[in-house]
N, C-alpha and C positions, 0 to 999 in steps of 0.2 A: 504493500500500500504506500509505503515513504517513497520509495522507487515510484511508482506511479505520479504522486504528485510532485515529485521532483523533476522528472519526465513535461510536467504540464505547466510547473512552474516555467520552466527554458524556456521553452516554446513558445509561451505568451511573451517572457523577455525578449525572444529573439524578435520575434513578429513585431514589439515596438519600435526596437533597437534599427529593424528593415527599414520600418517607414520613417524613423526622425532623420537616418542617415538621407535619404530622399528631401523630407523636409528642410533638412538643414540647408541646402545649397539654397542659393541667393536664384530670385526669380524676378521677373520683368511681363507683365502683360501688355501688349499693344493691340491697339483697338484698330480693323481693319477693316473694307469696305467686305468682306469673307467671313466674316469674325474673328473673336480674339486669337493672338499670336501671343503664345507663352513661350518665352526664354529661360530655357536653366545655365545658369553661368556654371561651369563645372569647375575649371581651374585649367590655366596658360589658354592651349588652343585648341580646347574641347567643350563644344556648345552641345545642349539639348533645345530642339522647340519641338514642341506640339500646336497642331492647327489643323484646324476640321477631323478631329479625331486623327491622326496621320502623325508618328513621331519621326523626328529629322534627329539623327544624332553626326553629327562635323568633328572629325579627328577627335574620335573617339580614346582614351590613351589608360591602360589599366591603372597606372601609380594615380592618376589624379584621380581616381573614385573606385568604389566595387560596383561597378556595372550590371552584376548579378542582380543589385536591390532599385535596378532602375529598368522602367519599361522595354519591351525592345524595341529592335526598330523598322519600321517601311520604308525609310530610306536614309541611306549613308552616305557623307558625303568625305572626300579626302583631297587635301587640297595638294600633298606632295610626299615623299618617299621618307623620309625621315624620321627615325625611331619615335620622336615624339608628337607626331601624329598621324603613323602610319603603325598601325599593332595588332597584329593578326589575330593577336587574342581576345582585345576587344572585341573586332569586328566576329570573331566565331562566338564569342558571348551573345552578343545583339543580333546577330542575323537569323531569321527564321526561313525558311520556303518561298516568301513571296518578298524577301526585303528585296530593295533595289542598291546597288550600291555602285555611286560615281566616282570617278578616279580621274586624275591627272595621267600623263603619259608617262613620267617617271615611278606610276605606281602599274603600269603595263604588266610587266611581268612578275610581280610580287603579289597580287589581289588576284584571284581565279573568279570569273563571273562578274567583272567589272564592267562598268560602260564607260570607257574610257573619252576624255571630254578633251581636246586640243583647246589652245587659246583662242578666243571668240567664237567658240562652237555656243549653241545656241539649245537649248532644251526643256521640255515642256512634260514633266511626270509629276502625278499627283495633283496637277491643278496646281503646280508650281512652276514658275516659268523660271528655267536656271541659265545663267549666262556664265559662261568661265572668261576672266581677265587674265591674262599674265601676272606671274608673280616673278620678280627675282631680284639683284642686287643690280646695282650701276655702281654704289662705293666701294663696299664692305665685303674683302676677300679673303681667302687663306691665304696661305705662305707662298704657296706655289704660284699663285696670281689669279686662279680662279674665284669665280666670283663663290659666294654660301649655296648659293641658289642661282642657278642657271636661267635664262631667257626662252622659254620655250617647251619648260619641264614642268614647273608647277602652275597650279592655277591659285586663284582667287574665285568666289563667287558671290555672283549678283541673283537674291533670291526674293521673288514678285510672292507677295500674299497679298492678295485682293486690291489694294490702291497702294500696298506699300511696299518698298524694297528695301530691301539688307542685304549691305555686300559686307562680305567675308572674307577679308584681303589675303589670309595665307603671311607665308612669310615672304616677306618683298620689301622694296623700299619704298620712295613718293616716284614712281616713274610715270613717264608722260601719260603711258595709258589710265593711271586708277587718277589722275588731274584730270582725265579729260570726260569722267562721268558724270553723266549728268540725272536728278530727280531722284539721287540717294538720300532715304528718310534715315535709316539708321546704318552706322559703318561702325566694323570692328577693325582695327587699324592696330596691327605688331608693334611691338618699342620695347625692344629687346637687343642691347649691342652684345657683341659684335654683326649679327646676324641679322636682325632686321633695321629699325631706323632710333635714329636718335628722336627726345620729345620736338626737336626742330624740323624735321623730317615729316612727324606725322602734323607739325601744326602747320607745315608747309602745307601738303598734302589735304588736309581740313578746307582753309582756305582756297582754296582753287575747287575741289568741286562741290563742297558747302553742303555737307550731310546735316539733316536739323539735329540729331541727335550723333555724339562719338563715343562708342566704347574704346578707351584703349585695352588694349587684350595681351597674351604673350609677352606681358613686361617686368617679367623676374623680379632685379631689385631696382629696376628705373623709379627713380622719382616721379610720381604723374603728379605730385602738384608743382614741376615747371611746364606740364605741356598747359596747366590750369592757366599759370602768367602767361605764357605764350596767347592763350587764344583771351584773354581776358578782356580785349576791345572786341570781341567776335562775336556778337551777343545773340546772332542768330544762329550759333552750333553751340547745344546745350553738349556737355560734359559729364558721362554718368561712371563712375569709380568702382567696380566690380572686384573682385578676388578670382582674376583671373592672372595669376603671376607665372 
């Protein structure tokens, strides 16, 4: 009998322990011409949203959460090969029979059953219209002279929910392409050196194609209240501070 309810005791504990670990992550609702867009910040470069019952999980990554205690998914998105948002374990955790999962070309041969998205390819699943942008460096290289991130290997993405868009830049710097977007509501923007961009980079970057709302994302130990000073005359891109390090 103590067996038994000690058996029953766990169980209950665990079953809360599942959902506050869920609960606890930092959320965001956006109100869409579709209905609401809910954002789960998970941590660096790994989002969750749901919308129209349909879960989106983006460089999904095991160290930043137990993915076990979080929904699965219908569709996956990856923006480049990189151990920290490219992880096959996540993805075999979250994927079911029917998930859909999009890939960059340097995730080509690494992801089995991807739908692999080139720069400016254009796509439309789930009542989501996805755009892939380029992602890569113009500064910021290794020793050898290559860039972190190559021109032509990863993506960024540009994702339509009903009247609204969120682009997801991936790791990249302020290149002419994510300057020269236009009718971004909200943007998740790298700021993470050596490898993506300084807080000058992305407030370049802000400015030019003028998201109403800036997450910065993937920013380690960067200070985000200089990119604060930086856009502090900018009063039309609000600035929202997440736990995505």
């Amino acid at each position: 009998m103590t067996a038994s309810i000690f058996i029953i005791v766990f169980v209950f504990l665990f079953g809360v322990f599942s959902v506050s670990a869920q609960d606890s992550l930092e959320k965001d609702t956006i109100d869409t011409s579709s209905g609401p867009l809910e954002i789960t910040f998970i941590g660096h470069g790994s989002l969750m949203m749901k919308f129209k019952g349909k879960i989106i999980h983006i460089d999904p990554v095991t160290k930043e959460t137990d993915y076990t205690k979080l929904p699965k998914a219908d569709l996956i998105l990856i923006t480049h090969e990189h151990y920290d948002h490219l992880d096959q374990k996540a993805i075999d955790i979250l994927k079911t029979n029917s998930t859909q999962i999009v890939i960059s070309k340097s995730c080509a041969d690494k992801v089995s059953g991807g739908l692999v998205m080139g720069n400016g390819d254009v796509k439309q699943l789930m009542d989501i219209k996805i755009e892939a942008v380029p992602a890569y460096n113009l500064v910021h290289k290794r020793e050898n002279g290559m860039p972190f991130h190559t021109k032509g290997q990863g993506n960024g993405y540009v994702l339509t929910f009903g009247d609204k868009r969120v682009y997801i830049a991936g790791d990249t710097e302020n290149t002419p392409e994510m300057k020269a977007l236009k009718n971004i509501d909200y943007a998740f923007l790298p700021m993470n050196l050596p490898f993506t961009m300084t807080p000058e980079m992305v407030a370049d970057a802000a400015k030019a194609f003028k998201p109403k709302v800036l997450y910065p994302y993937h920013y380690g130990e960067t200070d985000t209240s200089k990119l604060i000073s930086l856009l502090k005359d900018t009063p039309d891109i609000e600035i929202r501070i997440r736990k995505m390090k």
